[in-house]
SETIRO-898533 format. One record per residue (C-alpha): residue number from 1; chain; x, y, z. Coordinates in nm, 3 decimals. Layout:
<recs>
{rec NUM 'A' {X Y Z}},
...
</recs>
This chain:
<recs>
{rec 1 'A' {0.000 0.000 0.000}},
{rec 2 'A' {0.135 0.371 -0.073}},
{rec 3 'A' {0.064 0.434 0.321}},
{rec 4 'A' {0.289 0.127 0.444}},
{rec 5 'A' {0.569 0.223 0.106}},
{rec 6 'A' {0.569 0.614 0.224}},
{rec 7 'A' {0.564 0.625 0.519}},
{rec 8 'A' {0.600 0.332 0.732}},
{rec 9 'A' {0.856 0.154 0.500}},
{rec 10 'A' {0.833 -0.137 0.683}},
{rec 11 'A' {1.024 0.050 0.994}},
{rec 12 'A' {0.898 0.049 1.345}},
{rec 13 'A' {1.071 0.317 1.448}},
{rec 14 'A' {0.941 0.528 1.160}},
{rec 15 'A' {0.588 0.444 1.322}},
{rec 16 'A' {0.588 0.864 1.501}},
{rec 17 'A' {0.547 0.963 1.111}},
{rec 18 'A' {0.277 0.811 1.075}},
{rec 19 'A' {-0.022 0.981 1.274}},
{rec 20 'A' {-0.367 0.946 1.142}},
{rec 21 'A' {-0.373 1.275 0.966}},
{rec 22 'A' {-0.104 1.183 0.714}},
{rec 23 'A' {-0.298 0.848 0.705}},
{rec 24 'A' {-0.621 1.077 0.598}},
{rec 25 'A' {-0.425 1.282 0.367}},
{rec 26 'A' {-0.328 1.033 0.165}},
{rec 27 'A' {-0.652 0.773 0.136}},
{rec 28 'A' {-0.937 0.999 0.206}},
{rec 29 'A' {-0.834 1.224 -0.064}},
{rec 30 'A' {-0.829 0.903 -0.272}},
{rec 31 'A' {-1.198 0.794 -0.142}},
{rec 32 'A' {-1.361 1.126 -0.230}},
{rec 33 'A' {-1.267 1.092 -0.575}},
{rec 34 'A' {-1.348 0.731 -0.666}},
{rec 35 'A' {-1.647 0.702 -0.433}},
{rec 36 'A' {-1.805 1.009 -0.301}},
{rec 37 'A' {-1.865 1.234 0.008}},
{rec 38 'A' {-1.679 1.041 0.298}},
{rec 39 'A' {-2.002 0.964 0.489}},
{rec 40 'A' {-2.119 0.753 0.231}},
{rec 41 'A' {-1.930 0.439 0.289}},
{rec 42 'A' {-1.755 0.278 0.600}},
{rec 43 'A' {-1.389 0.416 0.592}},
{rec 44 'A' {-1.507 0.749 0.737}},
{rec 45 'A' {-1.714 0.535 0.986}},
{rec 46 'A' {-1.404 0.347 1.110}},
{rec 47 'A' {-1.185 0.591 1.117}},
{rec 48 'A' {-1.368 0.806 1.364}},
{rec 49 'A' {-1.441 0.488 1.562}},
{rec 50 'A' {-1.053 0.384 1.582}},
{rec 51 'A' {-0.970 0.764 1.697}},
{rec 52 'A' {-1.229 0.689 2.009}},
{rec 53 'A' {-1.009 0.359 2.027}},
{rec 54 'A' {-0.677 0.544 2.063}},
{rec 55 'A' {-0.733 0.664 2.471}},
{rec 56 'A' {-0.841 0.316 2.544}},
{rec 57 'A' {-0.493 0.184 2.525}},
{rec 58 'A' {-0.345 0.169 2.866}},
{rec 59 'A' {-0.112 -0.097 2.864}},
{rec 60 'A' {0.217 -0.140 2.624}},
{rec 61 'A' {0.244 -0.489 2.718}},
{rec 62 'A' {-0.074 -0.617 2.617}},
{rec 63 'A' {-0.262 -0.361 2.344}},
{rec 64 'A' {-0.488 -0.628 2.260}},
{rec 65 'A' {-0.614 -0.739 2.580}},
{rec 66 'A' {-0.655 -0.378 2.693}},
{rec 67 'A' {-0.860 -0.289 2.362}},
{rec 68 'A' {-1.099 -0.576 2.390}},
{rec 69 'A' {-1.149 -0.487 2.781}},
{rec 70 'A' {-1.247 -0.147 2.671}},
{rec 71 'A' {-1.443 -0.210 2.361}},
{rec 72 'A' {-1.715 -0.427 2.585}},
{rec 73 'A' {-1.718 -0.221 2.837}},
{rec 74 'A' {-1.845 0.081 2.572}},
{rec 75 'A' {-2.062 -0.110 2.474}},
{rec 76 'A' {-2.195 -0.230 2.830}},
{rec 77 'A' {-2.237 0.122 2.919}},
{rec 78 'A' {-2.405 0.263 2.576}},
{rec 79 'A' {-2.675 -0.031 2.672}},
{rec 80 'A' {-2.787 0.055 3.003}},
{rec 81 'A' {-2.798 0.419 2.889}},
{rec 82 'A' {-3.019 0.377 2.612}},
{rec 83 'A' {-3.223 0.123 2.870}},
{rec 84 'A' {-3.258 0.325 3.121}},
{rec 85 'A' {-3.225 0.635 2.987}},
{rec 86 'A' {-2.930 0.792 3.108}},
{rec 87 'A' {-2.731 0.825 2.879}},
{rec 88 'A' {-2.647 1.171 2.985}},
{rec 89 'A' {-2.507 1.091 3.295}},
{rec 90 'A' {-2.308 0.827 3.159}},
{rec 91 'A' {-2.160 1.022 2.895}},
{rec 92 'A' {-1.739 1.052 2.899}},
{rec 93 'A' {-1.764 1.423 2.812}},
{rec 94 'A' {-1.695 1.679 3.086}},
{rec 95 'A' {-1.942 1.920 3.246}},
{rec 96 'A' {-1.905 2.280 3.108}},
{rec 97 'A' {-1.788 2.494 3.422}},
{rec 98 'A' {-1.822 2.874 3.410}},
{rec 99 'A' {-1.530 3.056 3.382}},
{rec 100 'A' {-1.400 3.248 3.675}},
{rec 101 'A' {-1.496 3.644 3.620}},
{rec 102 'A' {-1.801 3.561 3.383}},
{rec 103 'A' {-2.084 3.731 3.446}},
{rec 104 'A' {-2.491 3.601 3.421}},
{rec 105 'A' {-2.795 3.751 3.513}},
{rec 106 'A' {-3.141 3.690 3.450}},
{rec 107 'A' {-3.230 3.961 3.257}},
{rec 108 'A' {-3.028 3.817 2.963}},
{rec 109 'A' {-3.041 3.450 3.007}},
{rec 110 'A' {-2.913 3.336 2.618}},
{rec 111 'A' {-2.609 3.529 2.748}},
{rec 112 'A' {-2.271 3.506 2.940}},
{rec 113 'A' {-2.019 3.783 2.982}},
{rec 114 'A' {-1.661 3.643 2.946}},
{rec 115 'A' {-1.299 3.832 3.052}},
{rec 116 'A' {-1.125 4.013 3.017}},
{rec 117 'A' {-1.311 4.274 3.226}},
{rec 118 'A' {-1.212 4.660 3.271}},
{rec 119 'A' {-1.378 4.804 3.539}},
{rec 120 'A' {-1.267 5.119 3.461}},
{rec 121 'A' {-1.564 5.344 3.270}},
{rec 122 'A' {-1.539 5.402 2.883}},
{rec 123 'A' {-1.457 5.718 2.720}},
{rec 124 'A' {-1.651 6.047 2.816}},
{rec 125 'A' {-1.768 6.076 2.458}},
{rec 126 'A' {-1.869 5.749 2.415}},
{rec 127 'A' {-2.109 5.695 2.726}},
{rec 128 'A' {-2.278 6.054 2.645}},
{rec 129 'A' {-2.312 6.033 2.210}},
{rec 130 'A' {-2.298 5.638 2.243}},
{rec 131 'A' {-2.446 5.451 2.560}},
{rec 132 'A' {-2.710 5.753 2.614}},
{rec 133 'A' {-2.819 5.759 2.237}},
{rec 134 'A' {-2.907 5.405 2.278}},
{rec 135 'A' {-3.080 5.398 2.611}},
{rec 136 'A' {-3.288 5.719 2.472}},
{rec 137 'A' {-3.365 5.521 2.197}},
{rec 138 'A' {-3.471 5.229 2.401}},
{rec 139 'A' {-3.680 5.436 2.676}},
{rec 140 'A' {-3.853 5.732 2.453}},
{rec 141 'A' {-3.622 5.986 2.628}},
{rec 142 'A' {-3.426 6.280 2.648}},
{rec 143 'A' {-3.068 6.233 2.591}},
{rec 144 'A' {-2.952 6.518 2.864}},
{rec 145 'A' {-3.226 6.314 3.110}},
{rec 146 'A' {-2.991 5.964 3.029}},
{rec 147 'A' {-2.675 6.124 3.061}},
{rec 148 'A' {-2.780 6.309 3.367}},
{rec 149 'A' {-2.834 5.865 3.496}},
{rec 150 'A' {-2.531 5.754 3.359}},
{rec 151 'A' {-2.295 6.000 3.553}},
{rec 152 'A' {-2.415 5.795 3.835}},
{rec 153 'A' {-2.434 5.457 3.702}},
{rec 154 'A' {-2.194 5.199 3.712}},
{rec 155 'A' {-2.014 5.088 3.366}},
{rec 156 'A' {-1.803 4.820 3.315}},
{rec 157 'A' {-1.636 4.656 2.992}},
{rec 158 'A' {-1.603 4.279 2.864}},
{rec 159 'A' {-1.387 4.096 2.653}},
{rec 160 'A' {-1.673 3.866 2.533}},
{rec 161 'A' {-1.965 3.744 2.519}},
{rec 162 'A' {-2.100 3.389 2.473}},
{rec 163 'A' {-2.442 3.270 2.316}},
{rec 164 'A' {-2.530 3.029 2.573}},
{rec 165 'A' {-2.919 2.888 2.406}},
{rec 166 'A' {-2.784 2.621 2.244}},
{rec 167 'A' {-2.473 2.408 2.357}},
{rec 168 'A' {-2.358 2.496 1.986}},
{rec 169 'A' {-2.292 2.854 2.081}},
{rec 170 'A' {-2.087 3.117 1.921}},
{rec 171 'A' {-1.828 3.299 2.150}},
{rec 172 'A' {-1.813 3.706 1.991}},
{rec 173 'A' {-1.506 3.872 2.121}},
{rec 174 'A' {-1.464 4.247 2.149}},
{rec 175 'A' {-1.172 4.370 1.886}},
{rec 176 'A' {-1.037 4.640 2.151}},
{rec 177 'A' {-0.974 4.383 2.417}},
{rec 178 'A' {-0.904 4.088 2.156}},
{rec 179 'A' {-0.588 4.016 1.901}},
{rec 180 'A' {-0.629 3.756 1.713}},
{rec 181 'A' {-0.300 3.539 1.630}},
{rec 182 'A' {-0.242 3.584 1.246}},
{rec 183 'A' {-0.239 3.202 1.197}},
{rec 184 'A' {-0.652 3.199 1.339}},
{rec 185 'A' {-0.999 3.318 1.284}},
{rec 186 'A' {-1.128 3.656 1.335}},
{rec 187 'A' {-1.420 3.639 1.604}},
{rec 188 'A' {-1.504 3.998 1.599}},
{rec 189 'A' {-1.727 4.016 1.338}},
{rec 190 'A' {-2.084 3.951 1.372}},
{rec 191 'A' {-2.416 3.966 1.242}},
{rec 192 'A' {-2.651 4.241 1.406}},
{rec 193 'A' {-3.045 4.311 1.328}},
{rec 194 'A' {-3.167 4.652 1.436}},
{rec 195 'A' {-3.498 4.858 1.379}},
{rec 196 'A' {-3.443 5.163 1.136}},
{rec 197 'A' {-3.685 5.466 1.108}},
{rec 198 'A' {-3.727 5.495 0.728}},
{rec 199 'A' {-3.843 5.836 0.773}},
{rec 200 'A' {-3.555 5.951 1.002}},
{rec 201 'A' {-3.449 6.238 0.765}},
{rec 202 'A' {-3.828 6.392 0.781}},
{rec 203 'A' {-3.864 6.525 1.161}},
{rec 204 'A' {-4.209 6.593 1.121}},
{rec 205 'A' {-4.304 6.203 0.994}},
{rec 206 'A' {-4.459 5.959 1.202}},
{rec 207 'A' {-4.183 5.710 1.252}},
{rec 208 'A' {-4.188 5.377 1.027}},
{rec 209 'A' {-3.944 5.127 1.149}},
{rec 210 'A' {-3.844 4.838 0.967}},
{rec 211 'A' {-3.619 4.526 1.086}},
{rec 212 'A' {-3.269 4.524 0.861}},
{rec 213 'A' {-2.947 4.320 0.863}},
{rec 214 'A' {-2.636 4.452 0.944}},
{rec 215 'A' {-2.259 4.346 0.931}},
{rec 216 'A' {-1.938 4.482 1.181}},
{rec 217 'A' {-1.689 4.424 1.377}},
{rec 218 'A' {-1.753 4.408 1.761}},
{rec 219 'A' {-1.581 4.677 1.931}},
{rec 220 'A' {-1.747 4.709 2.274}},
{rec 221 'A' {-1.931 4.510 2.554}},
{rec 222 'A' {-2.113 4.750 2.825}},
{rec 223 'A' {-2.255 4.653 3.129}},
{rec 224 'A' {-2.434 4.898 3.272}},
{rec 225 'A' {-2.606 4.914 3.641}},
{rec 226 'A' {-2.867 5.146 3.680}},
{rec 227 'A' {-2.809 5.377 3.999}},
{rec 228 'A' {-3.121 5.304 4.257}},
{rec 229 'A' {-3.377 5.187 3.909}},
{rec 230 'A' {-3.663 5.130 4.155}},
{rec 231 'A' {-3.611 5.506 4.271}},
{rec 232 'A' {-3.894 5.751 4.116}},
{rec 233 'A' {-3.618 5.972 4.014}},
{rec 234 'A' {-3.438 5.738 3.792}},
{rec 235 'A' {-3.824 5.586 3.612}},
{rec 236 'A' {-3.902 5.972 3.571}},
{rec 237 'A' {-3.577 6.051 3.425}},
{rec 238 'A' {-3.580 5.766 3.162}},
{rec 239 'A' {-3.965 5.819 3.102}},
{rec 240 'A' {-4.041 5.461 3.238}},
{rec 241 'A' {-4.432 5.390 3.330}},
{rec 242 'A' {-4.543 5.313 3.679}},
{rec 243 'A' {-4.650 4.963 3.527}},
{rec 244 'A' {-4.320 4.921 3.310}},
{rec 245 'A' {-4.035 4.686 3.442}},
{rec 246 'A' {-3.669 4.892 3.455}},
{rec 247 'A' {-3.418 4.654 3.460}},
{rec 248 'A' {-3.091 4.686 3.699}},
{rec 249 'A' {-2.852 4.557 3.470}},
{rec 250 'A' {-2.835 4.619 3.083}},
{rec 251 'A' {-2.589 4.472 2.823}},
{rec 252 'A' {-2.512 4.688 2.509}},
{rec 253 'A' {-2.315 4.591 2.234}},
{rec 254 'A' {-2.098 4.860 2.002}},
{rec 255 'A' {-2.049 4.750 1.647}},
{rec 256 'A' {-1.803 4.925 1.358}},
{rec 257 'A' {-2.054 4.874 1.096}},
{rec 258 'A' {-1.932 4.743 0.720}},
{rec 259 'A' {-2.026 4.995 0.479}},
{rec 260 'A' {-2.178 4.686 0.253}},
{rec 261 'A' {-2.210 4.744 -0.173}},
{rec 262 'A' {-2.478 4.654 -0.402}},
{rec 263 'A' {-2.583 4.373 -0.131}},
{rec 264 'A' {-2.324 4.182 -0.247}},
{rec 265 'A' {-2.162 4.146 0.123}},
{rec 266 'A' {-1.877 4.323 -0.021}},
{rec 267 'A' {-1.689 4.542 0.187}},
{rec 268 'A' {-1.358 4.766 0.207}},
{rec 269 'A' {-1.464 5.050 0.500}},
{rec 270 'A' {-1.653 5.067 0.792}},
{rec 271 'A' {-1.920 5.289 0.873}},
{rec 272 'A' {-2.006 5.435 1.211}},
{rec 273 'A' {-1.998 5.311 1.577}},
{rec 274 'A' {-2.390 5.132 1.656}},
{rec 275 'A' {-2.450 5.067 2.015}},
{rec 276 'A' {-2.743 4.899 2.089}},
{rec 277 'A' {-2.877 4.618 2.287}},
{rec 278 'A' {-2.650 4.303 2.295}},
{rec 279 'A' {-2.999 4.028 2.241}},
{rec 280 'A' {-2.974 4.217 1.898}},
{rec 281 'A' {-2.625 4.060 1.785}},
{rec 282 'A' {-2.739 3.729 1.614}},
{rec 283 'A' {-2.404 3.541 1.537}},
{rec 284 'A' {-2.077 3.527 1.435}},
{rec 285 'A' {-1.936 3.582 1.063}},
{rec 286 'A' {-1.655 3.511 0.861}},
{rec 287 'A' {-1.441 3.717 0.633}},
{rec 288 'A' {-1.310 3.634 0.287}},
{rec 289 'A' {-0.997 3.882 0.133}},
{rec 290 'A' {-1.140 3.970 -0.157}},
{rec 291 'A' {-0.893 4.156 -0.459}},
{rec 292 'A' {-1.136 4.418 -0.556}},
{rec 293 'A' {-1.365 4.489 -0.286}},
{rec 294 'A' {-1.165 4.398 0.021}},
{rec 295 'A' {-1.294 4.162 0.218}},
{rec 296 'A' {-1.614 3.925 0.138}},
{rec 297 'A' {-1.821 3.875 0.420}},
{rec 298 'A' {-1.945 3.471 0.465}},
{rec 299 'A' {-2.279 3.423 0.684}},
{rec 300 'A' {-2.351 3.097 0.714}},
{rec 301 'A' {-2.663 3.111 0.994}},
{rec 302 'A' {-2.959 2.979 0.914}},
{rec 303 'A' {-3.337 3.099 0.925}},
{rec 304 'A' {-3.374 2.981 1.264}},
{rec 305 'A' {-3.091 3.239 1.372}},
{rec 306 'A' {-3.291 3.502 1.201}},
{rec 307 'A' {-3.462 3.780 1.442}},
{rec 308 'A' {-3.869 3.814 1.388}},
{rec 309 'A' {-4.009 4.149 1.422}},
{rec 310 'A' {-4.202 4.232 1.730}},
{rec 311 'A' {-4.604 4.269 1.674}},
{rec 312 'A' {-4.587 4.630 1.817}},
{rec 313 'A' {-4.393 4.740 1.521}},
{rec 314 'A' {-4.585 4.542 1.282}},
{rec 315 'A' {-4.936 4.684 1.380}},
{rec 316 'A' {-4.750 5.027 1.367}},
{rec 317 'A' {-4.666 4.997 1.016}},
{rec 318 'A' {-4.978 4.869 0.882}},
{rec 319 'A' {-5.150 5.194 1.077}},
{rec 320 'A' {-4.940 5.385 0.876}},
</recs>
């Protein structure tokens, strides 16, 4: 075989070149070509079943014996799981901790705030044109009424933030806290849906808002604690109802946004800073270099990662 000609040669001590991604490299390949997508026969299904093999192999003296132990013992245990349905708790993989200085709260429960943390505030200019446009946005208010709560509120910054509704979720780092090695991915950039008055140039317009897409770079993770929010002082200064919840904690997100062409996800700039509510980033993206435009952005999500426009805003738009 060219495996055993190669590589082995017939030479045990030439056995440390041969690990099992050299052994892929050069028969998978191979298999794809004659015979199709790897799933589709039983090499693809062995070789993932003799990597679960490999750990199983405690004794030098006797492989074999050690193996065969092993093997019926998997298979004792995947039997009285499915039986008795517990196949959970008999599972080899280990329990997901939290990592120490992460940060949950009820308020956002799909969420989890990861280090590095700064406790120290952000810039002046971005709490007062960034952080308090966003909150007046979100409460109906006055700007100079928000400001006037954030010079007493409590802001602190995060490194990252992980999706935490699915065990499959993505983990969005913040590009000011975060270098990625040049040999790795870029998480920064995300996928963000926001509501957009279409009549925002006409100040005299009834607002129209409509649910669009948006691509950026995360820049920014804010946690914010409201000074005293059951305090009539603070629900008057934010314009919050007596029979409106004001939450003591609130996440917001800042975003470089991708100045995208012809809907093409094509990019080459980036547009202006967007802070807004972190429940409105929806995943992670990837980036393509692209010769003409840049950088091509790749969103692979699927519908169910999509955000669905809240009722409120529908009814509004249909009173229009």
């Amino acid at each position: 075989m060219l495996f055993i000609s190669i590589y082995y040669q017939n030479d045990p001590e030439r056995l440390p070149a041969c690990p099992l991604t050299i052994h892929a490299l050069l028969h998978i390949a191979q298999s794809i070509r004659d015979m199709g997508p790897v799933w589709c026969y039983w090499a693809f299904v062995m070789e993932r079943y003799c990597g679960t093999l490999t750990p199983d192999i405690k004794s030098r003296r006797f492989p074999f014996a050690s193996l065969d132990r092993n093997v019926v013992e998997r298979a004792q245990l995947t039997q009285i799981g499915l039986t008795y349905n517990i196949t959970r708790e008999l599972s080899y993989r280990r329990k997901v901790t939290v990592q120490r200085g992460a940060f949950e709260c009820a308020d956002y429960p799909t969420i989890r705030l990861l280090p590095p943390r700064l406790n120290e505030p952000p810039p002046l200019n971005l709490i007062q044109y960034g952080i308090a446009a966003s909150l007046a946005t979100r409460f109906d208010a006055k700007i100079t009424s928000v400001r006037a709560v954030l010079k007493n509120a409590s802001i602190e910054q995060y490194g990252a933030v992980k999706l935490i509704d699915s065990e499959e979720g993505d983990t969005l780092r913040c590009s000011c806290l975060y270098k990625p090695p040049k040999d790795s991915r870029d998480p920064t950039f995300v996928r963000y849906e926001m509501y957009i008055d279409l009549y925002t140039n006409k100040k005299k317009a009834k607002p129209k808002y409509e649910l669009q897409t948006f691509y950026g770079q995360l820049q920014h993770l804010f946690l914010i604690r409201l000074p005293n929010p059951d305090s009539p002082a603070t629900r008057k200064s934010l314009g919050v109802k007596d029979d409106e919840v004001l939450q003591s904690v609130y996440v917001l997100a800042g975003c470089r946004c991708c100045t995208i062409k012809e809907d093409m996800h094509l990019y080459s700039n980036h547009g202006l800073l967007d802070v807004m509510d972190v429940m409105a980033v929806q995943s992670l993206v990837g980036r393509v270099p692209d010769i003409v435009e840049k950088w091509a952005i790749i969103d692979r999500s699927g519908s169910l990662a999509r955000a669905v426009a809240e009722e409120q805003y529908a009814e509004e738009d249909e009173n229009v």
